[in-house]
Backbone as CSV, one residue per row, in Angstrom:
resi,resn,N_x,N_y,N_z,CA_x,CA_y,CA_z,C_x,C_y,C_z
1,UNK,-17.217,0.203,-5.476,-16.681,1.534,-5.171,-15.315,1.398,-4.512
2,UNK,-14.548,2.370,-4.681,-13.062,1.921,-4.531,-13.208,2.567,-2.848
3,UNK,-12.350,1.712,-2.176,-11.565,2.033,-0.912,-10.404,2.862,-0.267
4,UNK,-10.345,3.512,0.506,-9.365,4.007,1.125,-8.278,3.145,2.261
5,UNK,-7.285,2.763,1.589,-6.516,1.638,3.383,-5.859,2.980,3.838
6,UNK,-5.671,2.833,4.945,-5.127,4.104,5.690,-3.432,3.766,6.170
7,UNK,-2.426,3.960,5.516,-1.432,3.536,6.039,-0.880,4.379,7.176
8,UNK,-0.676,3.719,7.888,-0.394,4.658,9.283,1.365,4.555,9.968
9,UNK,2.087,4.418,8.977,3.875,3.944,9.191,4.081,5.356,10.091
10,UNK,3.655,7.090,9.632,4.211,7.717,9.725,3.884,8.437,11.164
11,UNK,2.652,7.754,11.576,2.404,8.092,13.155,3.646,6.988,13.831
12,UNK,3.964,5.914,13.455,5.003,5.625,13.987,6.282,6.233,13.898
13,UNK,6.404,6.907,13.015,8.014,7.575,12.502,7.766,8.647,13.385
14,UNK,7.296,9.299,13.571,6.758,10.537,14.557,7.136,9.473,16.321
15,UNK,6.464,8.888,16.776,7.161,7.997,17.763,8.276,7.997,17.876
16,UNK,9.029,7.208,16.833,10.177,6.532,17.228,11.275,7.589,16.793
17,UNK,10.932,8.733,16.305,12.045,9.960,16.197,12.743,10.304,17.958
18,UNK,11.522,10.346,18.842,11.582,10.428,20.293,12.084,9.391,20.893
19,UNK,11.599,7.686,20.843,12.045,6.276,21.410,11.030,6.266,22.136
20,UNK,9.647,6.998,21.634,8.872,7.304,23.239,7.262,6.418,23.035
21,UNK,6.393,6.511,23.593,5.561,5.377,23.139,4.189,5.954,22.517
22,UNK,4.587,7.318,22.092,3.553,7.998,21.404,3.852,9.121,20.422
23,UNK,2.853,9.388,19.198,1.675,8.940,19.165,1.899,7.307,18.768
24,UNK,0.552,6.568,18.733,0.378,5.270,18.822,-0.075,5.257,17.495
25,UNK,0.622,3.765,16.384,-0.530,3.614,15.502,-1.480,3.239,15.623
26,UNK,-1.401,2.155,16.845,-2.780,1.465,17.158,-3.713,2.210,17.461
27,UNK,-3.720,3.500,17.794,-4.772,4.294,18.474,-5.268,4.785,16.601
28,UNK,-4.310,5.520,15.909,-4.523,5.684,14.600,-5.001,5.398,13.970
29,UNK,-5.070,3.790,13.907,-5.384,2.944,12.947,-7.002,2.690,13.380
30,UNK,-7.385,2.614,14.582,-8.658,2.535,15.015,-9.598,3.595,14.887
31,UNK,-8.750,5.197,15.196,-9.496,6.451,14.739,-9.617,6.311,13.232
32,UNK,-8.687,5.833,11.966,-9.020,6.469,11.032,-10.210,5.078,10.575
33,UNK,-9.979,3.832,10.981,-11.415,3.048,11.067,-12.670,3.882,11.147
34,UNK,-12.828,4.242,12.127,-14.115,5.071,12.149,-14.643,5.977,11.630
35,UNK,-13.208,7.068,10.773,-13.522,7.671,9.475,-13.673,7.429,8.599
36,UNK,-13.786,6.378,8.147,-14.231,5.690,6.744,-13.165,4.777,6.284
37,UNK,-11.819,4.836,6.394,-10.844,3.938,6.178,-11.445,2.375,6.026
38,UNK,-11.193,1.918,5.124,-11.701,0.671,5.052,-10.503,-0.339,4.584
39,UNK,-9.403,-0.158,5.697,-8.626,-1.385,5.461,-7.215,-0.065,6.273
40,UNK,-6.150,-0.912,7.053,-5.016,-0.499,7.540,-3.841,-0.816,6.949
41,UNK,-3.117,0.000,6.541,-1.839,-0.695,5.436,-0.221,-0.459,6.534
42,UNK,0.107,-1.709,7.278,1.710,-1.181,7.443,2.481,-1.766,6.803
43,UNK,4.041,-0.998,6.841,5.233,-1.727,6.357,5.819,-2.062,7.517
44,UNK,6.170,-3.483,7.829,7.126,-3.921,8.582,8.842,-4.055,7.959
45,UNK,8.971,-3.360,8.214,10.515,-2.980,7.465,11.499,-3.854,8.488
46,UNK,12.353,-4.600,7.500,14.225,-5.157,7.999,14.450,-4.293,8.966
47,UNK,14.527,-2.707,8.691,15.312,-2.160,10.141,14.066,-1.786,10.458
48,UNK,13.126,-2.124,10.825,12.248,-1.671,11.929,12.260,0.080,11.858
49,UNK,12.339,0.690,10.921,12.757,1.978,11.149,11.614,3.026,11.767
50,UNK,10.241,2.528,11.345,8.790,2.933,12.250,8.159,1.818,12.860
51,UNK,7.026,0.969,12.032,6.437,-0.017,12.571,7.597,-0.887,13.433
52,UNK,6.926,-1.376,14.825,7.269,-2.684,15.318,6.677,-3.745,15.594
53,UNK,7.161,-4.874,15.961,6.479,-5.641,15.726,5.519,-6.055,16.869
54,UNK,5.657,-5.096,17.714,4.339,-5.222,19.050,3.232,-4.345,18.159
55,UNK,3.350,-3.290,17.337,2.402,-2.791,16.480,1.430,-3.970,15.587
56,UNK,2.587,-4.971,14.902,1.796,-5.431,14.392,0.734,-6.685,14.820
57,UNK,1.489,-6.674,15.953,0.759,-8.329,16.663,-0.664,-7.293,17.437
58,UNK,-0.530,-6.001,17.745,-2.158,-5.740,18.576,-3.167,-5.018,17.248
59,UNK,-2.326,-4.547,16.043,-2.960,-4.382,15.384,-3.449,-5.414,14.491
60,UNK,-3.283,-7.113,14.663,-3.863,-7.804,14.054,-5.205,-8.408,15.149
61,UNK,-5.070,-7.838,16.376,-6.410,-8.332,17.420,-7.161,-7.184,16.758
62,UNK,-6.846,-5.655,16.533,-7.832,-4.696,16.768,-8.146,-4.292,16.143
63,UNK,-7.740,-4.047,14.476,-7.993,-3.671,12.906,-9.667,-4.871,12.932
64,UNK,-10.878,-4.057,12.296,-12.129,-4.413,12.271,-12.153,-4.656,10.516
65,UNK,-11.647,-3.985,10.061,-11.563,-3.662,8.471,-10.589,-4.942,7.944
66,UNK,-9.724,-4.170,7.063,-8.484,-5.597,6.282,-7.169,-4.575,7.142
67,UNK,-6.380,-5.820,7.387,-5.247,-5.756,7.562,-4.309,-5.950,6.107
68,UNK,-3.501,-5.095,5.901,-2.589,-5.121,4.637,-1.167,-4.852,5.291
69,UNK,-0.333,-5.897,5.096,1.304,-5.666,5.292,2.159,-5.916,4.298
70,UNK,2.856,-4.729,4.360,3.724,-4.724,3.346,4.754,-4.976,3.650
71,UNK,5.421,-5.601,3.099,6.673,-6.438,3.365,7.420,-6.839,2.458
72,UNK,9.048,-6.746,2.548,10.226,-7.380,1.536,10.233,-9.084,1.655
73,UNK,10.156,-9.694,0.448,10.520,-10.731,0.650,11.697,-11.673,1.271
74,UNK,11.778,-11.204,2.787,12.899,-11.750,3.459,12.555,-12.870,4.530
75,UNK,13.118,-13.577,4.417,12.599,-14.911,5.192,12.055,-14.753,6.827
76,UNK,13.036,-13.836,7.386,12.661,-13.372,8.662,11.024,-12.523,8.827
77,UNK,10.595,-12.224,7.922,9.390,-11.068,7.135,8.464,-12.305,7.067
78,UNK,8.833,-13.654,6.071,7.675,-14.370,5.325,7.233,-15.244,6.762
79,UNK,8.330,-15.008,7.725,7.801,-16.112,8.721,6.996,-15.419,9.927
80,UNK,6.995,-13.901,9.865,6.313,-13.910,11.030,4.710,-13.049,10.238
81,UNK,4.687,-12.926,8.995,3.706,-12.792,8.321,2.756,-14.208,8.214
82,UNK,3.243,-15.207,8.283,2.629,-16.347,8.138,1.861,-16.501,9.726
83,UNK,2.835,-16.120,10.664,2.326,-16.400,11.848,0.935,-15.389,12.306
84,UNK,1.668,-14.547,11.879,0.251,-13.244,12.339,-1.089,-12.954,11.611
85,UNK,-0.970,-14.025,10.250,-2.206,-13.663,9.148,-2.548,-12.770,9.059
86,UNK,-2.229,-11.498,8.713,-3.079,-10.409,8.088,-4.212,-10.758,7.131
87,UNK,-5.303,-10.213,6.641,-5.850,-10.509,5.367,-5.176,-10.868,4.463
88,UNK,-4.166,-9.424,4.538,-3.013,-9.272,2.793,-1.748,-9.090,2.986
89,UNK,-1.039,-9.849,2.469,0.324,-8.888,2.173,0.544,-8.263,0.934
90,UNK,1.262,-7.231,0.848,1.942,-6.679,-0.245,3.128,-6.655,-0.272
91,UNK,3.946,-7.519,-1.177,5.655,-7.682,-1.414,5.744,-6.642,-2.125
92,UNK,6.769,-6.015,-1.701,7.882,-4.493,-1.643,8.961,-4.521,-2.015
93,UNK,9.718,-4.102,-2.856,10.756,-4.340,-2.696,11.402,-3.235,-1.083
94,UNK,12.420,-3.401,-1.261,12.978,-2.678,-0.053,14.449,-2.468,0.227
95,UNK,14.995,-1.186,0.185,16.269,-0.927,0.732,16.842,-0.427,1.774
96,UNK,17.669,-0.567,2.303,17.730,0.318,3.924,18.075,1.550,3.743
97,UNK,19.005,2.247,2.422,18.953,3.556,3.070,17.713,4.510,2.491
98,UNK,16.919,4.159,1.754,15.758,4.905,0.885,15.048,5.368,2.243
99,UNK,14.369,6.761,1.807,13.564,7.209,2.549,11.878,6.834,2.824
100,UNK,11.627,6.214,1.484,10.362,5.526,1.123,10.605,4.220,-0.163
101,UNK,9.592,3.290,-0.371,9.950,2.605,-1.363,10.054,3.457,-2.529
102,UNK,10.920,3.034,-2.968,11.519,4.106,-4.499,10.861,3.486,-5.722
103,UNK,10.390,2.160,-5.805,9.865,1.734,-7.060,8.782,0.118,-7.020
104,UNK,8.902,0.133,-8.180,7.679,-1.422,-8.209,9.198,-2.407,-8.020
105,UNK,8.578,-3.670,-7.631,9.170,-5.251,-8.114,9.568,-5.470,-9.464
106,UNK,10.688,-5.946,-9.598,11.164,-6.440,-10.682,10.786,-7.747,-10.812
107,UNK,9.496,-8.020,-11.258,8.644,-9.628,-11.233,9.586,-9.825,-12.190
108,UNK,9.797,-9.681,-13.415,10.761,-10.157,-14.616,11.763,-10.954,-14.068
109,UNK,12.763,-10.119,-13.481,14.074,-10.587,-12.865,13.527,-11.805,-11.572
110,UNK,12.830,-11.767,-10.963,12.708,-12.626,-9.444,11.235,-13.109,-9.455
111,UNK,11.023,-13.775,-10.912,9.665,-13.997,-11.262,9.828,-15.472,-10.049
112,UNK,10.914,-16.323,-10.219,10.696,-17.481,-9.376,10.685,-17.026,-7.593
113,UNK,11.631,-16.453,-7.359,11.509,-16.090,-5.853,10.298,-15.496,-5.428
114,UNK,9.417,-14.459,-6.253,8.464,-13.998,-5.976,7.501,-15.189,-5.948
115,UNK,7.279,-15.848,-6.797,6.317,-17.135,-7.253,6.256,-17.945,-5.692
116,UNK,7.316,-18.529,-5.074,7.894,-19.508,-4.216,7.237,-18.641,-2.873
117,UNK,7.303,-17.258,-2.690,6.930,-16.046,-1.582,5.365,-16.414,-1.904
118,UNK,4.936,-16.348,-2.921,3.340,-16.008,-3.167,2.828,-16.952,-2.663
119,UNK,3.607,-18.395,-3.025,2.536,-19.813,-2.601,2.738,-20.190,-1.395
120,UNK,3.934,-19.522,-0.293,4.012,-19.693,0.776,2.899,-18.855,1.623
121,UNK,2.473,-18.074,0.895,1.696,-16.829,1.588,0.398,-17.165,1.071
122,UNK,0.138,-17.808,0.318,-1.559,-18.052,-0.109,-1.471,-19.047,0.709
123,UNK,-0.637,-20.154,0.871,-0.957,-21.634,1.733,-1.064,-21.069,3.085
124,UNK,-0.505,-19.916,3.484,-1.132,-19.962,4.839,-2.540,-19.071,5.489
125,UNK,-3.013,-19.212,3.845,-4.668,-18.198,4.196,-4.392,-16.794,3.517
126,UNK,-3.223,-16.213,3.088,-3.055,-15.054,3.163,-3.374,-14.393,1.724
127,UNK,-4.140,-13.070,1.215,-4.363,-12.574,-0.289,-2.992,-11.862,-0.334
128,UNK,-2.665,-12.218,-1.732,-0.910,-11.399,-2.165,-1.678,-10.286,-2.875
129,UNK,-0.850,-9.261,-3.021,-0.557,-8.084,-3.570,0.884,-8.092,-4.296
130,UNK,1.507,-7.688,-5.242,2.767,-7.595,-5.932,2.651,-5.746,-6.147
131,UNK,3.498,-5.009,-5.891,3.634,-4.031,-5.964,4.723,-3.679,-6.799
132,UNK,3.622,-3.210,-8.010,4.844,-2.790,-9.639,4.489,-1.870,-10.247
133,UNK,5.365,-1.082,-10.733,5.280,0.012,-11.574,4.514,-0.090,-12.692
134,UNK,3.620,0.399,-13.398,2.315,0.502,-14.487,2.834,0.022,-15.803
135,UNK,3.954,-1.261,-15.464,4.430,-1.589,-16.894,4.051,-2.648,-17.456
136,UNK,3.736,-2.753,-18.461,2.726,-4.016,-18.895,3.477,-5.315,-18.688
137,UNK,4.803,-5.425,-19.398,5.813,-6.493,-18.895,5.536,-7.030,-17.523
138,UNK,6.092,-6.138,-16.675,5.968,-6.592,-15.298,4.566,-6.962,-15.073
139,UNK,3.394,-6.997,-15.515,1.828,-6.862,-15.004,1.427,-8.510,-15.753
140,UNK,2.277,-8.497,-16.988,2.809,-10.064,-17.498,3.268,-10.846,-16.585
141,UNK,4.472,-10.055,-16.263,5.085,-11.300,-15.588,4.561,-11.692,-13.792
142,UNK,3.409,-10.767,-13.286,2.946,-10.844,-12.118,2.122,-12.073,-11.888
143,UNK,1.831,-12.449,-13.265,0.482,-13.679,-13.481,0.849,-14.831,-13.602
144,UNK,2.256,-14.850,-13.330,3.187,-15.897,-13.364,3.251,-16.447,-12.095
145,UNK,3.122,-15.668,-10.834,3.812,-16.033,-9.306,2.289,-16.341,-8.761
146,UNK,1.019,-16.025,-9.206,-0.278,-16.909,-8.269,-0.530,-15.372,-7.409
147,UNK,-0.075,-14.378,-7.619,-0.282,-13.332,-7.137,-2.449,-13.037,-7.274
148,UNK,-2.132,-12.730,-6.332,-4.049,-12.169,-6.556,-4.726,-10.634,-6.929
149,UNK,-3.197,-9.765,-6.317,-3.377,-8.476,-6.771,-2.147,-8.008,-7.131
150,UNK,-2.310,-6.775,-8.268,-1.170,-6.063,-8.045,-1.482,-4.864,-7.333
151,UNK,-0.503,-3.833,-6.929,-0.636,-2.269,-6.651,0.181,-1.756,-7.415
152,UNK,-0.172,-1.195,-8.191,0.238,-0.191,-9.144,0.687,1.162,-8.350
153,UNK,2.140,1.271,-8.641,3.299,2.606,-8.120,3.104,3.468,-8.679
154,UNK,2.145,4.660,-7.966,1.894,5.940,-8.713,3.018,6.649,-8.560
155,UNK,4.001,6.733,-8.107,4.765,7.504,-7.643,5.338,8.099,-8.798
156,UNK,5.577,8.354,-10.542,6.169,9.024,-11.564,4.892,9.704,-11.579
157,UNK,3.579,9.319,-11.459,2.403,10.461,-11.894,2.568,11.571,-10.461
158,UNK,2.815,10.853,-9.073,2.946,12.091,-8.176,3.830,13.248,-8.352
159,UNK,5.136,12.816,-8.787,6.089,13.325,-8.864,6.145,14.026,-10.011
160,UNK,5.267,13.727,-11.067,5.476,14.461,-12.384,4.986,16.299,-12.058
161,UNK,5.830,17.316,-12.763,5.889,18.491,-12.361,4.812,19.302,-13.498
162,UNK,4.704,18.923,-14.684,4.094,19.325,-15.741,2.706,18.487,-16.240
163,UNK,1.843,19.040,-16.735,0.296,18.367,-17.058,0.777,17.211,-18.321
164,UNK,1.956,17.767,-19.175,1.907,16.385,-20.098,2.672,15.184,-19.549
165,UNK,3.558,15.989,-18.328,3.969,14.390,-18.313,3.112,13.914,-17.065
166,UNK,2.181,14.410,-16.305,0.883,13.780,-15.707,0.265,12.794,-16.428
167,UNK,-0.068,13.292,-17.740,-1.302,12.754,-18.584,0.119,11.752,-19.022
168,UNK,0.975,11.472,-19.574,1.433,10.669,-19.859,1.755,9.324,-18.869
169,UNK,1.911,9.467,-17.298,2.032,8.403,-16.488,0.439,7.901,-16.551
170,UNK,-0.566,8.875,-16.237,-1.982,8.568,-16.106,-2.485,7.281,-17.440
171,UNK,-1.739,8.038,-18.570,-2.275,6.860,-19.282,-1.626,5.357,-19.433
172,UNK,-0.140,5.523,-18.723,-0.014,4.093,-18.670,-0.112,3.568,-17.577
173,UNK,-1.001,3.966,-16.196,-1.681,4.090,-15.297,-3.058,3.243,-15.790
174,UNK,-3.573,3.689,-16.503,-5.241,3.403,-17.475,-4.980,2.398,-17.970
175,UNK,-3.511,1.841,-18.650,-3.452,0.660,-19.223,-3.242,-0.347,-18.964
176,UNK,-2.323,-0.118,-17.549,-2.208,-0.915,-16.589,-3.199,-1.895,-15.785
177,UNK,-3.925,-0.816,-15.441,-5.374,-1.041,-14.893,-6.072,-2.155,-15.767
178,UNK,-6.156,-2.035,-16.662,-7.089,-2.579,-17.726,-6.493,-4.495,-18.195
179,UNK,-5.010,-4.119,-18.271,-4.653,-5.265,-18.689,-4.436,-6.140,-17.091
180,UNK,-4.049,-5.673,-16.614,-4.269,-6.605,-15.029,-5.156,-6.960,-14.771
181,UNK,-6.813,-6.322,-15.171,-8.125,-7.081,-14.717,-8.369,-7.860,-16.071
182,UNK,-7.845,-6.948,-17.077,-7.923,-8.182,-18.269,-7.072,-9.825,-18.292
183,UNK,-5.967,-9.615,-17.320,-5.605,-11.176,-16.746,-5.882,-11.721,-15.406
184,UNK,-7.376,-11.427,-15.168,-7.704,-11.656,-13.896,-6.987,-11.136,-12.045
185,UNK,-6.470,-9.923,-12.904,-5.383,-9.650,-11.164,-6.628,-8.555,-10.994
186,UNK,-6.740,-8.490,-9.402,-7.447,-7.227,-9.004,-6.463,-6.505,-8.769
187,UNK,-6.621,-4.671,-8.523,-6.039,-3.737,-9.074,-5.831,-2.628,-7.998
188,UNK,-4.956,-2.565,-6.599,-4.898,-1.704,-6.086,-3.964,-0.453,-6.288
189,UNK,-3.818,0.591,-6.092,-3.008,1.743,-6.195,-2.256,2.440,-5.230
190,UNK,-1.070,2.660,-5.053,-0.904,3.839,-4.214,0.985,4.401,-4.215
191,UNK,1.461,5.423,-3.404,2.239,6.108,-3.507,2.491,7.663,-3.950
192,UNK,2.581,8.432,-2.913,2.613,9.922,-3.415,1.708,10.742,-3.838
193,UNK,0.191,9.548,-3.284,-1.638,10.302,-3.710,-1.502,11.181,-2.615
194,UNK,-1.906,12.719,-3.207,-2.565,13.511,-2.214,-3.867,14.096,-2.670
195,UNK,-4.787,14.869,-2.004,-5.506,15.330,-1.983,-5.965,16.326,-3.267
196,UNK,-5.105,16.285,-4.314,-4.837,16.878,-5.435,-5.183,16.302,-6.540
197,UNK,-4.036,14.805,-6.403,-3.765,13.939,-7.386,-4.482,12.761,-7.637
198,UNK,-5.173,12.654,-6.393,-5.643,11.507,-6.026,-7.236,11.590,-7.066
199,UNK,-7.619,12.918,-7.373,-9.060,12.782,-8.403,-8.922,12.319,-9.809
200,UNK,-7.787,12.533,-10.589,-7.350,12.490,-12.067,-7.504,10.778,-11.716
201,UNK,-6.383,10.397,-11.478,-6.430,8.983,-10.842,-7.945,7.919,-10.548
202,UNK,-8.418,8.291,-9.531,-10.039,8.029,-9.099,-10.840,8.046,-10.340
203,UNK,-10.602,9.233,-11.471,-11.955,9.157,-12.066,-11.688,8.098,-12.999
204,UNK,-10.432,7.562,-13.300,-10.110,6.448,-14.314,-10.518,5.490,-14.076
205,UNK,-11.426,5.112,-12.752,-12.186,3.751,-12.266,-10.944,2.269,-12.542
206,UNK,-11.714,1.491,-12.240,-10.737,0.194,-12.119,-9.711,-0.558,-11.115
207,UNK,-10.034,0.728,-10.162,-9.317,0.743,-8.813,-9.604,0.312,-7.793
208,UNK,-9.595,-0.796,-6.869,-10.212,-1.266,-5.658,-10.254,-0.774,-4.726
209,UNK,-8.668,-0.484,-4.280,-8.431,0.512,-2.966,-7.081,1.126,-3.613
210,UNK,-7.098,2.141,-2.747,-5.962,3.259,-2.597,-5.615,3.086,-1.332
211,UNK,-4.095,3.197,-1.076,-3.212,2.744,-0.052,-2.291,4.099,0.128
212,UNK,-2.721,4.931,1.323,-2.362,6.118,1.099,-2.471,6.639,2.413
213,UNK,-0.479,7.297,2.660,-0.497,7.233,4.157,0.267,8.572,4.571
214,UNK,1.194,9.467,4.124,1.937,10.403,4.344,0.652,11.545,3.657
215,UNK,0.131,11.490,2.866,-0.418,13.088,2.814,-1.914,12.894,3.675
216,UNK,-2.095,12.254,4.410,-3.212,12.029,4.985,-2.746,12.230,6.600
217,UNK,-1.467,12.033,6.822,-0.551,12.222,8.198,-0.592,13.405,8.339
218,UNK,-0.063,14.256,6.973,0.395,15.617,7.079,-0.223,16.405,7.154
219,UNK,-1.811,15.679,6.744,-3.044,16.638,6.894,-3.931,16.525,8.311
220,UNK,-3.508,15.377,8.793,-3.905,15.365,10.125,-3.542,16.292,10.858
221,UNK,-1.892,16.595,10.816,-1.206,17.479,11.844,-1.881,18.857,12.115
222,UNK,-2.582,18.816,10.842,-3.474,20.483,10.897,-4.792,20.522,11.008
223,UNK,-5.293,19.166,10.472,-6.621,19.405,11.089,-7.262,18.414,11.290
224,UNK,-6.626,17.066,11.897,-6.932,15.987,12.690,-7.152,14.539,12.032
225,UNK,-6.820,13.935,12.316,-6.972,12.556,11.677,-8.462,12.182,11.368
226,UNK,-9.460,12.416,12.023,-10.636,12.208,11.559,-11.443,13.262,10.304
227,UNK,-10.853,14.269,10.138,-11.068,14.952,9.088,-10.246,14.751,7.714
228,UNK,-9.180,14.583,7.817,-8.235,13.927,7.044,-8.724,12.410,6.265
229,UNK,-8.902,11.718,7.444,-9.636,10.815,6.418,-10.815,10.949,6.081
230,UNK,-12.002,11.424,6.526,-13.197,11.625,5.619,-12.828,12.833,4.337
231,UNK,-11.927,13.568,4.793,-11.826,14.174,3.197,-11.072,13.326,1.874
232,UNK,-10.293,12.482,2.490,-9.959,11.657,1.479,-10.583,10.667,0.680
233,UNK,-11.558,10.224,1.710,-12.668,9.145,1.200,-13.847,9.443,0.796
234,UNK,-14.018,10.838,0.501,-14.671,11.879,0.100,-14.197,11.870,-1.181
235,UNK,-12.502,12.200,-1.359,-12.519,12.349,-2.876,-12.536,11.285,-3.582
236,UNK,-12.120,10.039,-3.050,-11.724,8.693,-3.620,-13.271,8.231,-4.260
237,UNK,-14.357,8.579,-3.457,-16.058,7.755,-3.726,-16.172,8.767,-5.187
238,UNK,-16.532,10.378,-4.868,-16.872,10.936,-5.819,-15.960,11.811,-6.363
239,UNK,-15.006,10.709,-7.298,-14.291,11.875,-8.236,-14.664,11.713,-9.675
């Protein structure tokens, strides 16, 4: 049955808009534990622009579930990921002025740099994730670097405005899915799932976890983080 990770970046962005020491993810990340969340997803970003890195060192004592960090392949990134062992990482690409990650990895183009990131990160205990857009190429070329998972970038099915071009990301969404477990990668998802989108998605099975952190924030603000996530993990079990 597929999982919910609870990414919690945006209780930090809410923080650090102020410089002030609340709200806390760590407190977050432990409430939405107890709602069913079954795994914590941050991005430790180059500019530090939410998560820091005192976040991530108490949230690797206090996360009970999986720890998942997402991270650019930057040397300053691969070394203190090695030090802190999360369960997982997930390589990101990453830019400084984007407001969110804008797209998958170009495994094609940086099939070796990614490869060289992956075996540094499995040798030190750690499960990879490659985070790429639902293109079969790239889902090719992921099986190249020793990667163990991909996450598939919903973000053209969130964003799509019309039902055909829904059903059109969804199905190379479905194919994606299929040929990644058909080359042995397990198969996580996420970007731009809300409470809407997130069932079309779900009922296509093949999905391990969903990594899903801004419409679950935004639904907290109104009616609490512990409701927020049991309604999400509500739709994710039975859609």
């Amino acid at each position: 049955m597929a999982k919910l990770g609870l990414n919690v970046d945006h209780i930090a962005t809410v923080r650090q808009a102020r410089g002030g020491i609340e709200p806390d993810p760590v407190t977050a990340a432990a409430l939405g534990e107890l709602a069913g969340a079954e795994g914590i997803t941050i991005h430790l970003r180059e500019d530090r622009r939410h998560i820091q890195d005192r976040d991530l060192e108490i949230l690797r004592q206090t996360v009970k579930t999986k720890l998942n960090l997402e991270m650019a392949a930057s040397q300053e990134i691969i070394r203190i990921a090695l030090r802190i062992k999360p369960e997982q990482v997930t390589l990101v690409p990453e830019k400084r002025q984007e407001l969110t990650t804008e797209g998958g990895l170009d495994v094609i183009l940086n099939t070796k740099l990614i490869a060289d990131t992956v075996k540094r990160l499995k040798d030190g205990g750690i499960v990879v994730s490659l985070f790429v857009d639902p293109n079969q190429e790239q889902i090719k070329a992921a099986t190249k670097t020793g990667a163990d998972y991909i996450e598939i970038h919903t973000g053209a099915y969130a964003e799509a405005k019309i039902w055909e071009h829904q059903k059109r990301e969804l199905e190379a969404i479905d194919t994606a899915i299929k040929l990644a477990r058909k080359v042995g990668l397990g198969v996580n998802a996420g970007h731009g799932l809300n409470y809407v989108n997130i069932k079309a998605i779900a009922a296509l099975g093949g999905i391990e976890e969903y990594n899903i952190g801004h419409s679950i924030i935004a639904r907290a603000m109104l009616v609490g983080l512990d409701r927020a996530v049991k309604d999400m993990v509500e739709l994710i079990k039975y859609a």
